[in-house]
N, C-alpha and C positions, 0 to 999 in steps of 0.2 A: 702238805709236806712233800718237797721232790729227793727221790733219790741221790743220793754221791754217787759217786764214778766206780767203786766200788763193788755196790749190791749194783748196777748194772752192768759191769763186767761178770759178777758170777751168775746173774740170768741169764746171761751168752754163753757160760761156759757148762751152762746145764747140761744134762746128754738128753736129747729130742728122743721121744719114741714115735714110733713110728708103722702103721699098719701097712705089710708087705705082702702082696699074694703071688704065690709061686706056684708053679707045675709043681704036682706032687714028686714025678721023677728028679724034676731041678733040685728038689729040695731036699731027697732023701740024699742025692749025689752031695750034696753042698752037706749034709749030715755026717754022713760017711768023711768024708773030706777033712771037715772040723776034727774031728772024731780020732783021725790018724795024725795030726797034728795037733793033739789034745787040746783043743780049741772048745768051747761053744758054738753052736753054728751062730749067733748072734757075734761072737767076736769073731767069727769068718767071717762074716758079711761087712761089718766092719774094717778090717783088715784090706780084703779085696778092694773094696770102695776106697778105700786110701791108696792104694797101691793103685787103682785105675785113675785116678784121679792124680798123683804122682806122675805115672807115664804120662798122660796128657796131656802137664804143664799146666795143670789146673787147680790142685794143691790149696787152699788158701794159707799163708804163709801164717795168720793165727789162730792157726789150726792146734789144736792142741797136743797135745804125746799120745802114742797108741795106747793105752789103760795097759800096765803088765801084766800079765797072768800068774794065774799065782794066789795064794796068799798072803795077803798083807802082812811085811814083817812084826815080832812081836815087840813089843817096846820096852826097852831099856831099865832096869829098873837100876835106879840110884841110889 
């Protein structure tokens, strides 16, 4: 049985994880960082990386929306 277009667009739009090693110093800074822009340091790195990749003209155009922060609103009840 082959996939629709579908369930292969949402394995593309999965979010990759990803093993990072950083200087301890880089990492507390980028902690701190997150931190005063109540960030995760995970959605800093994120962030950054789009924003560097922005500046560069490198971007992939179906890229998707930065995730909001926050929590997710509550739903509506009818």
């Amino acid at each position: 049985m082959t996939e629709g277009p579908q369930s292969e667009r949402a394995a593309r739009r999965a979010r990759k994880q990803v093993l990072l090693r950083l200087d301890p110093a880089v990492h507390d800074a980028l902690a701190r960082w997150a931190a005063d822009e109540l960030r995760s340091t995970n959605a800093q790195i994120d962030f950054l990386l789009r924003a560097a990749l922005r500046d560069a003209g490198r971007l992939p155009r179906d890229a998707g929306p930065h995730p909001r922060r926050g929590r997710p609103p509550k739903e509506e009840k009818n």
